[in-house]
Phi, psi and omega in degrees: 000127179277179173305331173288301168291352173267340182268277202307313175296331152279336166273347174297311186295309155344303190250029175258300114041294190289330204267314162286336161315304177311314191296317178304281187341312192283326183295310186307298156312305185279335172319307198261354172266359149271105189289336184234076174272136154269168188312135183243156166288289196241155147231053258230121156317125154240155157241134181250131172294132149211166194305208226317014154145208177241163189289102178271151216200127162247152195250094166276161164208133184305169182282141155095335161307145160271346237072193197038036168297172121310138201240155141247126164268140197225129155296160178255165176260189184132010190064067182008032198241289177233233167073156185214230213215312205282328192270358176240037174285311182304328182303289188342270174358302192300317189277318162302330178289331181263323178239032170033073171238182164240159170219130170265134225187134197217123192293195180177173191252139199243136190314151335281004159288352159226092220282191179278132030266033172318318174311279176338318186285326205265324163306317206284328178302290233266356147291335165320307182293323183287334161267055175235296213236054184300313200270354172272336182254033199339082193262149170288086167350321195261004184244023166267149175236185176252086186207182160185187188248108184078261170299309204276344143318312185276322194285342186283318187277320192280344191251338178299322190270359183242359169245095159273151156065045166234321204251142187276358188205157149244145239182095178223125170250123174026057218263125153278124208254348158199147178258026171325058181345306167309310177298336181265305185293019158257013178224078187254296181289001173278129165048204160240091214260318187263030189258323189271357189275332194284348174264351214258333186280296144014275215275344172313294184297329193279308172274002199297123197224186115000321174203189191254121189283124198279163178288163204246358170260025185274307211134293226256099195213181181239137165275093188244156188299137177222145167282132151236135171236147154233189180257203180249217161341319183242044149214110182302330202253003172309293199327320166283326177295019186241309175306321195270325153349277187302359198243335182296279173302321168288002190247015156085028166264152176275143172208141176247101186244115176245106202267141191241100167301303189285001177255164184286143163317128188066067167273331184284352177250047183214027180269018190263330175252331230208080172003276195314356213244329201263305164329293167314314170297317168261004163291311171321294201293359173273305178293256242301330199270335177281331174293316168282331175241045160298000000 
């Protein structure tokens, strides 16, 4: 091994090291750091089969469920690097609760120990299971959505385009929607497009695989009626939803896009700190609970 490749392994080890760190610390804060949840009827731990093992998955059900809910299955954000079930528990939480749905909220294997497309595939098991296995999570069959957050956005869109005519909705909070370069250095000046263009090359790298993961603004999306929430100015990934919006509608899906000007990209994990963050979250989880049962 030369000296170049003993420099690269070690700093590769560094920053994998460096990186579980991060990964706990973000779970542990944003998990665990809202003090003001109400009460849920259930909250339950699962495990779901996936192509590379299994998937851990949490089960909310609003205070006041009979069964038979309406469900959402949700991804989490994190660039597809970090985040878990733990660090989008307070969302979770919030969001069944303010529009008295269920949510399954579901992990996946994350970059750079797993390159791409593994996120995908593990979304794609674990939509599978949930339209298998409706009555163990006591769901209405005709009444599952989709969604997630940022990352977990792309991973909800990309298993949605791939089960047409299964999920009755998508439910995308400041959903990242291509990791395209080009496409970011030509939007630079809008807002801040060059804070998310040094991440999107971050996650670029992180996830590099067999292929690239293609963009979700090509023309080619499924028209399901959809919720998209963003942030304003400091949410790099605002800029897009209104294109994906439109591609949505032309293809005769009803969409409801709603912009939190004064909040950040990820607000939803910040509601431990941020009135407006808690306010916005349950607005979300309201439209998203009138949307599953249209």
């Amino acid at each position: 091994m030369t000296v170049r490749d003993t420099f690269a392994a070690n700093a590769e080890e560094a920053h994998r090291r460096g990186l579980k760190m991060v990964r706990e610390a973000i779970s542990a804060h944003t998990g665990r750091a809202d003090p003001d949840l109400a009460p849920l009827d259930e909250r339950r731990d699962i495990e779901i089969p996936g192509p590379g093992g299994p998937l851990r998955a949490r089960l909310y059900v609003p205070t006041g469920s009979t069964g038979f809910d309406p469900l959402l299955l949700f991804f989490h954000g994190g660039g597809f690097v970090i985040g878990d079930i733990e660090s989008h528990d307070p969302l979770c939480h919030r969001l069944a609760q303010a529009g008295h749905f269920r949510i399954l909220s579901c992990e996946y294997r994350l970059a750079p120990e797993h390159a791409f497309p593994a996120q995908v595939e593990d979304a794609q098991a674990a939509a599978q299971w949930v339209i298998q296995n409706p009555s163990v999570l006591g769901a209405d069959p005709e009444r599952l959505g989709i969604g997630g957050d940022s990352a977990g956005g792309y991973l909800a869109i990309a298993t949605a385009s791939s089960l047409c005519d299964v999920f009755k909705a998508q439910v995308l909070l400041y959903p990242l929607l291509h990791l395209q370069d080009d496409l970011w250095a030509d939007t630079l000046a809008k807002t801040s497009r060059a804070i998310g263009r040094l991440a999107v090359r971050y996650i670029s790298r992180q996830l590099a695989g067999a292929e690239p993961a293609p963009s979700l603004l090509s023309g080619a999306c499924t028209p399901l009626p959809t919720l998209i929430a963003t942030g304003g100015t400091l949410d790099p990934c605002a800029p897009d939803a209104l294109p994906y919006a439109e591609q949505l509608r032309a293809l005769g899906a009803p969409v409801t896009l709603k912009v939190y000007t004064g909040l950040i990209h990820g607000f939803g994990n910040q509601t431990h700190v941020l009135a407006a963050a808690r306010k916005a979250t349950h607005e979300i989880g309201e439209l998203a609970g009138e949307l599953l049962r249209a």
